[in-house]
VMD Tcl script that draws the C-alpha trace (Angstrom):
set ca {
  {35.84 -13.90 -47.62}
  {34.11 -15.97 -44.83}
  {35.83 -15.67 -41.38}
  {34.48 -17.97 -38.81}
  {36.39 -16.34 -36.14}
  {34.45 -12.59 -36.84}
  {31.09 -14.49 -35.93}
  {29.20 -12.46 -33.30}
  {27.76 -14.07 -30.24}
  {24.48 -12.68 -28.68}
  {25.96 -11.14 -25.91}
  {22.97 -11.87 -23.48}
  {22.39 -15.51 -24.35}
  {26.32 -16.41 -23.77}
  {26.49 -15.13 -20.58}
  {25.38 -17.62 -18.66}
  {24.87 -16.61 -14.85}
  {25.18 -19.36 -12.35}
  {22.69 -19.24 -9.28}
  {23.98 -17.59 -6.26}
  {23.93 -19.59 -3.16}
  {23.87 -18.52 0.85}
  {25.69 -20.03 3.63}
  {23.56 -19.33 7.10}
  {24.76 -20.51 10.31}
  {21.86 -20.85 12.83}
  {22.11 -19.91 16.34}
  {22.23 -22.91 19.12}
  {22.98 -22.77 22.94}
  {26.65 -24.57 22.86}
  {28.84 -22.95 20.70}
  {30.35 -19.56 22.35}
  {30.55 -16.06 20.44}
  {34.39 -16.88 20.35}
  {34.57 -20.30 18.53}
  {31.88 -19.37 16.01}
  {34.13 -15.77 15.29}
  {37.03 -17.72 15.06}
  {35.44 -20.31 13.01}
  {34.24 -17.98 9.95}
  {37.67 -15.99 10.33}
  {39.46 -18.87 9.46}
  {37.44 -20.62 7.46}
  {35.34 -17.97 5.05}
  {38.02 -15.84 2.66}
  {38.58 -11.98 3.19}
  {36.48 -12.35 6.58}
  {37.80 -9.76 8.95}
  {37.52 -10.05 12.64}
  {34.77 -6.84 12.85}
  {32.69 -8.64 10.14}
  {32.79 -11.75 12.13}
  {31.96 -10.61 15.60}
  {29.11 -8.25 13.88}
  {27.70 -11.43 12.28}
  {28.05 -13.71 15.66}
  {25.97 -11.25 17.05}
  {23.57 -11.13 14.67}
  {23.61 -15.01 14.59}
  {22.79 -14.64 18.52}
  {19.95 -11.65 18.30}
  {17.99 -12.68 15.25}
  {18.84 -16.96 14.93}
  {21.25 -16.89 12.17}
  {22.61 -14.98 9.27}
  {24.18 -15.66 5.97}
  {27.82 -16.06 6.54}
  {29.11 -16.16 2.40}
  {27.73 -15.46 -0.22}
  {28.87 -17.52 -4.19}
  {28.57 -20.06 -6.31}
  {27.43 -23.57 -5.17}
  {30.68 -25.65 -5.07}
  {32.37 -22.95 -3.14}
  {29.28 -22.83 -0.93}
  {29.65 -26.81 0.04}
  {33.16 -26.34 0.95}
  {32.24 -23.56 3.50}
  {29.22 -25.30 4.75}
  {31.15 -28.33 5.34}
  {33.86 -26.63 7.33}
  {31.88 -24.97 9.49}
  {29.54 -27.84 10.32}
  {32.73 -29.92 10.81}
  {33.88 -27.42 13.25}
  {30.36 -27.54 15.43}
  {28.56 -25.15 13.81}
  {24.93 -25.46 13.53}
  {24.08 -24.71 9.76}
  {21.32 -24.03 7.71}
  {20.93 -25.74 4.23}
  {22.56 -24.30 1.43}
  {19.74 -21.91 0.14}
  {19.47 -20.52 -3.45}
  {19.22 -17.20 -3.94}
}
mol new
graphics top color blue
foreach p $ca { graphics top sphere $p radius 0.5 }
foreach p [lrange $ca 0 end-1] q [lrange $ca 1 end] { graphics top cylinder $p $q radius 0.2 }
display resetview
């Protein structure tokens, strides 16, 4: 007897992976070490205050870094926060 629901799928072809995007913020010379750590501890999830001092500084020393990590509508909704607050920000980038 024919079951339809016993039908195997190729594991590999339905597992579809969605691109990873970045969020960067870019360094500038008007937002202070304090708004932009209190910016991504409010605004990116399960941020804690280390991480975002660490990556402040690293946003300061090297001209930006990549602030989240995820898929791409999750991406826009950080990278608009952040630029709403005064954040400089780099385009979403692809990974």
């Amino acid at each position: 007897m024919f079951n339809s629901l016993s039908t195997v799928l190729d594991q590999k072809k339905s597992r579809v992976k969605y691109p990873e995007v970045r969020v960067i913020v870019l360094d500038d010379s008007f937002n202070t070490f304090q708004h932009v750590a209190n910016c991504l501890l409010k605004i990116i999830p399960d941020m804690s205050e280390k991480k975002a001092w660490d990556l402040t500084i690293k946003v300061d020393k090297t001209g930006s870094a990549e602030v989240w990590r995820g898929n791409l509508e999750q991406a826009e909704l950080y990278h608009e926060q952040l630029f709403s607050k005064g954040l400089t920000m780099a385009p979403i980038e692809k990974t």
